[in-house]
C-alpha positions in Angstrom: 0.0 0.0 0.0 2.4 2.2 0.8 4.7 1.2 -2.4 1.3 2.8 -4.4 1.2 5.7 -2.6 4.8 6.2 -3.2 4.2 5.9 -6.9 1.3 8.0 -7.1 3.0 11.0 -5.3 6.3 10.7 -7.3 3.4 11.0 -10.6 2.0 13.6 -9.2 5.3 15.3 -8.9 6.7 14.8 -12.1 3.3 15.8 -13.6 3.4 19.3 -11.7 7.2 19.4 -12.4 6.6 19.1 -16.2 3.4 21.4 -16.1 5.0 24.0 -14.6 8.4 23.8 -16.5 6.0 23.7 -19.9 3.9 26.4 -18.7 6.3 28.9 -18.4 8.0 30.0 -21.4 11.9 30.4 -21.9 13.8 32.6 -24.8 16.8 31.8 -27.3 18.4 34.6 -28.6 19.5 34.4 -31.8 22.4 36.0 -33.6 22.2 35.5 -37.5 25.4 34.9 -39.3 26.0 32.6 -42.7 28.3 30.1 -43.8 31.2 31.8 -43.4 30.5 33.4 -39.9 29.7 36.9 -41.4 26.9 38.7 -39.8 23.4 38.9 -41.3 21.4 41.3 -39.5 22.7 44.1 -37.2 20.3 43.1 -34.4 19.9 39.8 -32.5 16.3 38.1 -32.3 14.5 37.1 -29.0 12.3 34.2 -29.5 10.1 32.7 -26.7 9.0 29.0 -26.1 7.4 26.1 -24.6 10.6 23.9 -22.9 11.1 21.3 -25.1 8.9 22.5 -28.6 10.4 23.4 -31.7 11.7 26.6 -32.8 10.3 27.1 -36.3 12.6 27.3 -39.0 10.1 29.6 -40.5 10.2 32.0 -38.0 13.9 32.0 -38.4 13.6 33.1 -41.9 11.4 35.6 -42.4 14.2 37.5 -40.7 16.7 36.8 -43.2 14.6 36.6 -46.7 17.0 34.7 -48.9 18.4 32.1 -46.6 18.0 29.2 -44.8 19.3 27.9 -41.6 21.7 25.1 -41.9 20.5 23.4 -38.5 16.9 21.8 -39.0 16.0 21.3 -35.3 16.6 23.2 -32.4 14.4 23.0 -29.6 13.7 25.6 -26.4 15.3 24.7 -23.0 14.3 25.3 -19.8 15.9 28.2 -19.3 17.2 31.0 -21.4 20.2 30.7 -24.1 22.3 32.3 -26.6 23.4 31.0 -29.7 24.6 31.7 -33.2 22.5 30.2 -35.9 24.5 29.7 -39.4 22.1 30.3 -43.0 23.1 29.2 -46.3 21.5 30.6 -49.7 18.2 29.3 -50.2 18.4 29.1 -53.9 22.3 29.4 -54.2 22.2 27.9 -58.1 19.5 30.8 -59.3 21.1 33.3 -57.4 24.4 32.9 -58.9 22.7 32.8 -62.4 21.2 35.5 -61.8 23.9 37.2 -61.0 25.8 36.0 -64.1 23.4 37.3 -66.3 22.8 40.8 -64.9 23.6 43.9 -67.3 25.3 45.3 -63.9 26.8 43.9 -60.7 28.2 46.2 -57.9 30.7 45.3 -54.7 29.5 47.4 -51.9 29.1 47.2 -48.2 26.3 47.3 -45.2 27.9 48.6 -41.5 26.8 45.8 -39.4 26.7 48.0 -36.0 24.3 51.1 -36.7 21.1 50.9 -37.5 18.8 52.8 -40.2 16.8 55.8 -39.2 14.5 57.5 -41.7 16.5 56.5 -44.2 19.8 57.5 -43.0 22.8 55.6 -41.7 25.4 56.4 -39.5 29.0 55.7 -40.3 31.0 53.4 -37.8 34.6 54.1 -39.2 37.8 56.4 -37.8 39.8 58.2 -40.2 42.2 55.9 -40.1 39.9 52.9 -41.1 41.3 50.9 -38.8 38.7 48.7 -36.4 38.1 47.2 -33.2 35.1 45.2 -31.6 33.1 42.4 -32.9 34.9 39.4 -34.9 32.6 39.9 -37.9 33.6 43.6 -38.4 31.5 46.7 -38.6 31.2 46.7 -42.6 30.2 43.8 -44.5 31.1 42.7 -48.0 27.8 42.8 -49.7 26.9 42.3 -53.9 24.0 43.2 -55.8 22.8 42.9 -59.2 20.9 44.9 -61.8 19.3 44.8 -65.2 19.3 48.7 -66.0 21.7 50.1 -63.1 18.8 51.5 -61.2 16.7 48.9 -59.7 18.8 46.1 -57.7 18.9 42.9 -55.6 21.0 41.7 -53.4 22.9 38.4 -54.3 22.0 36.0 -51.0 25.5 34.1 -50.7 28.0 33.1 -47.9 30.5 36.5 -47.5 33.7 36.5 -46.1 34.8 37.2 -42.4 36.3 40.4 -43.1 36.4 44.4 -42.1 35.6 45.4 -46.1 35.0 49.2 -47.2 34.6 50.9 -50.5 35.4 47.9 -52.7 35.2 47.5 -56.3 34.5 44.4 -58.3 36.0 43.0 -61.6 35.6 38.9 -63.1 38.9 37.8 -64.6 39.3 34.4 -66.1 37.3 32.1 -63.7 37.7 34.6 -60.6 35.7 37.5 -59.3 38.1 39.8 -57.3 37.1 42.8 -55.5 39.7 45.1 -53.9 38.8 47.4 -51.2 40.4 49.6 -48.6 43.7 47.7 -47.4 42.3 44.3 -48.7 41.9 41.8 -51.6 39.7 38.9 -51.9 38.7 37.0 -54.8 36.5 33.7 -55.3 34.5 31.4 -57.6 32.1 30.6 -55.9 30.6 32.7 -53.7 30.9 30.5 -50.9 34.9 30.3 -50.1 36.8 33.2 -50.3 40.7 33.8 -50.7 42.2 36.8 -49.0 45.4 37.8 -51.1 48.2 39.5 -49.2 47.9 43.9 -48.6 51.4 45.1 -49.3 50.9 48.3 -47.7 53.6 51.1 -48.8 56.0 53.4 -46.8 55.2 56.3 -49.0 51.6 56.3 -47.3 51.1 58.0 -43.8 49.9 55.2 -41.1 48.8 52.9 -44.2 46.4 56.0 -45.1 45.2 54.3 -48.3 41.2 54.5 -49.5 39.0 53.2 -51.7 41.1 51.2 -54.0 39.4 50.5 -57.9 40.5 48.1 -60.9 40.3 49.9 -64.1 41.5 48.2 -67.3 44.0 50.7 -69.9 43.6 50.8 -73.4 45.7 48.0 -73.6 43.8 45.7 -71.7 45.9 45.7 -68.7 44.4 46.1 -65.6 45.7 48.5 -62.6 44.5 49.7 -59.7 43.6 53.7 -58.9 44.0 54.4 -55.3 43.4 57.5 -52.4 46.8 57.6 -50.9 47.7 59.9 -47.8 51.5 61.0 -48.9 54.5 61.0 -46.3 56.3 63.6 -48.3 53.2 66.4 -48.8 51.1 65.1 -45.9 48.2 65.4 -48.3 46.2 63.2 -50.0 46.7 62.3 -53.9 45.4 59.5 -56.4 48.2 56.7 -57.4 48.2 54.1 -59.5 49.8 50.5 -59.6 49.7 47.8 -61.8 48.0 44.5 -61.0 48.8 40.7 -62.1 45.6 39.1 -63.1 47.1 35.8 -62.8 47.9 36.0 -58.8 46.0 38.7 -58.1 48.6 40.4 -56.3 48.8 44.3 -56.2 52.3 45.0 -57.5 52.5 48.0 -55.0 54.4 50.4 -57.6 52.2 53.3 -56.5 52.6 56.0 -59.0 50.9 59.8 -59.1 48.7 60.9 -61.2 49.7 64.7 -62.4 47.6 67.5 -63.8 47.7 71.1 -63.9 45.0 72.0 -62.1 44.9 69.3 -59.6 43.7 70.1 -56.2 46.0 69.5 -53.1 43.6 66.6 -51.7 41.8 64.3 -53.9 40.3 61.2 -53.1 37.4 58.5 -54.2 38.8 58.0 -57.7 37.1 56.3 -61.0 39.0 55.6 -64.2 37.6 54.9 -67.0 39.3 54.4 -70.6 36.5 55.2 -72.9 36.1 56.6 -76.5 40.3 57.0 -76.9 40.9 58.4 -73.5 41.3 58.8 -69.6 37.9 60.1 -67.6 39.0 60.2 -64.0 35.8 60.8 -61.7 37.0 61.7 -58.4 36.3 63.8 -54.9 37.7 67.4 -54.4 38.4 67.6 -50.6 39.6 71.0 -51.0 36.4 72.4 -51.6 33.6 72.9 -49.2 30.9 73.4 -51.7 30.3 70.9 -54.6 33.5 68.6 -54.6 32.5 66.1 -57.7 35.1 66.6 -60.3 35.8 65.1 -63.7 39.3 64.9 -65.6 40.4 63.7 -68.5 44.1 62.4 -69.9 45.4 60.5 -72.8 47.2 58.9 -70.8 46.2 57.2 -67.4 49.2 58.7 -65.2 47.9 62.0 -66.5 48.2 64.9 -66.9 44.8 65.5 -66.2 42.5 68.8 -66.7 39.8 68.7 -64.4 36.6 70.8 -64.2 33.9 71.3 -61.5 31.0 68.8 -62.3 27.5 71.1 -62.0 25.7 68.3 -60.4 23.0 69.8 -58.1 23.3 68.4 -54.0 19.8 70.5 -53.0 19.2 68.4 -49.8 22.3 67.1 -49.4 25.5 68.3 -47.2 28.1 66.6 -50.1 28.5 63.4 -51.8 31.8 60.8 -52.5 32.4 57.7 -53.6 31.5 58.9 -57.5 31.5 55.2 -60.0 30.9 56.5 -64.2 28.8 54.2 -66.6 29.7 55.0 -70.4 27.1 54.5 -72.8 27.9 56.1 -76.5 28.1 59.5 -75.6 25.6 59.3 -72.4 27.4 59.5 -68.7 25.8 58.3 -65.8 27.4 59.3 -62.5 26.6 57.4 -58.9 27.5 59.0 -55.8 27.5 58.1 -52.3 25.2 60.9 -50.6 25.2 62.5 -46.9 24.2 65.1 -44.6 26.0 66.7 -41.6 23.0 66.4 -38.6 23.3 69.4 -35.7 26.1 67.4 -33.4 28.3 67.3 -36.2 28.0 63.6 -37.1 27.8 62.4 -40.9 24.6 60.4 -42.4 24.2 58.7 -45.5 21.1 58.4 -47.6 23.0 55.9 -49.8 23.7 55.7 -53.8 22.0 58.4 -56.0 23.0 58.7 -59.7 22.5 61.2 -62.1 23.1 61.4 -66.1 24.8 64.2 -68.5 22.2 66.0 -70.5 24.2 66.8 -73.6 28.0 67.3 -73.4 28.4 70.5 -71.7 28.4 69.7 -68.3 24.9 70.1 -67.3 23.6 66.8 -65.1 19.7 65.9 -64.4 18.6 66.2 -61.0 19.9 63.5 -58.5 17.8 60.4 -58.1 18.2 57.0 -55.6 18.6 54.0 -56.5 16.2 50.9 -55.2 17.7 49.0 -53.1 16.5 46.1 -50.0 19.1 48.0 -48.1 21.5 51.6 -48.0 23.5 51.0 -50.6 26.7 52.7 -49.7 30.4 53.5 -51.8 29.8 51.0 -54.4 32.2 49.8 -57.4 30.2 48.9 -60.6 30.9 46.5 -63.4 29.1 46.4 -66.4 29.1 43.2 -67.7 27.6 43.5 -71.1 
């Protein structure tokens, strides 16, 4: 008798225990990151549950449209946890084709630790582009795709592990390589990345070198135009250096452009060889007003005569990062805009792009592009 009554008590308790561990709901928090470890969304996801049921994999990815998580069960606890979920492409063979058949592809990158506000974005760089805090950076390799330039999508792939700012995107042979500020990568896939060696030079202050971009010469050759902060002027100019295609190494011969009316800063530069010579596009830092400049050459190395581009900012504080499309005798200019807000910090409203009406230096009023995200300092490649 008593044996039963021990039995039915130690029921009774297990059924309370599980009732009241079921009834009361626990959380995992989720940080979203893909394949490679890279981050996915700036903000972490609570999600609360039954000890014991399922976390949906459906309510997993509605927060990263494009994906799909790589772990097919994972079940609440009974108590609270952490953990990192990794996503692979959801439909990684489409998505590549798609990309391989775009009229346009970009490189660009999303900052990973501020969030969007009315449109705006923060910036979370120093000067010196150098970074600190969490392993998956605070800019994130990010490439989109485009039929006509202006409307685009982003390509839902595995990106790699690395701090990457104003990069610029090229497909030689079997590789796509994109170069950005102190950093190389290139790939075939999408999936794993290489990361080629940065020979950083001495004739650059603190490794003071910006928004690196391939451009190929008349020749076919390719090179790469660079934002250098110069040891001997203390000012910033544009150099160039050649590039072997084969290794993908940077061959760090860093040579100035020249020009006669070339301003004492300059950064942000896009060359372009196109209908028998040099169009530099480039940013005029020693300027406060309008600082979007064109020059041309017949040669890359220069020397170049730049003049004042007269595209209107109304609404805007300035604009960088400036990427040319040629199309017969039509130009279409991108730039990166921003605004100054009252405590001095900068905010960017992402790419805007305007065209040449006629060839005397008179542009059409700025436009954005579209965009799932603010699109910021991009390098474009037409592809056909």
């Amino acid at each position: 008798m008593f044996k039963k009554i021990g039995i039915g008590i130690l029921i009774i308790t297990s059924v309370i225990f599980i009732y009241l561990n079921l009834s009361k709901k626990t959380t995992i928090t989720v940080n979203f990151v893909d394949e490679n470890g890279t981050k996915l969304l700036v903000n972490a996801r609570k999600y609360y549950g039954v000890p014991y049921t399922l976390l949906s994999s459906k309510q997993l990815e509605e927060k990263v449209l494009g994906y799909k998580s790589t772990r097919s069960f994972i079940f609440f606890n009974n108590k609270n946890r952490k953990m990192t979920l990794k996503f692979k492409s959801k439909n990684y063979k489409q998505e590549i084709n798609n990309f391989n058949k775009a009229k346009y592809v970009a490189a660009t990158f999303q900052p990973m630790t501020v969030t969007a506000k009315n449109g705006f974005q923060g910036d979370p760089y120093n000067t010196a582009r150098t970074y600190d805090g969490k392993a998956t950076g605070k800019d994130s390799l990010r490439l989109i795709y485009s039929k006509d330039g202006i409307k685009w999508k982003k390509l839902h792939v595995s990106y790699p592990r690395l701090n990457v700012r104003d990069p610029s995107i090229v497909k030689i042979d079997s590789y796509w390589y994109i170069v950005y500020t102190k950093g190389i990568v290139r790939t075939k896939n999408f999936k794993h990345w290489e990361k080629i060696k940065w020979p950083h030079s001495k004739i650059f202050v603190n490794h003071f070198e910006w928004a690196p971009e391939f451009f190929k010469d008349a020749k076919g050759s390719y090179h790469i135009i660079m934002a250098g902060r110069s040891t001997a002027t203390g000012n910033f100019q544009l150099y160039v250096s050649d590039f072997n295609k084969k290794t993908g190494h940077i061959l760090n011969n860093w040579q100035s452009i020249t020009g006669n009316n070339l301003p004492n800063n300059m950064i942000d530069g896009n060359l372009t060889y196109h209908d028998g010579k040099y169009i530099l596009f480039y940013k005029n830092e020693d300027v406060t007003t309008n600082k979007l400049t064109r020059a041309t050459s017949n040669n890359y190395l220069g020397p170049y005569k730049s003049e004042t581009l007269n595209v209107n900012l109304t609404g805007y504080d300035g604009s960088e990062g400036l990427e040319a499309i040629f199309s017969g005798n039509t130009t279409r200019l991108y730039v990166d805009t921003y605004k100054f807000t009252k405590n001095g910090q900068t905010i960017y409203n992402g790419i805007h792009y305007t065209k040449e009406i006629g060839q005397d230096n008179t542009w059409a009023k700025l436009k954005p592009i579209k965009a799932p995200f603010i699109v910021r300092h991009f390098g474009i490649l037409r592809i056909k």
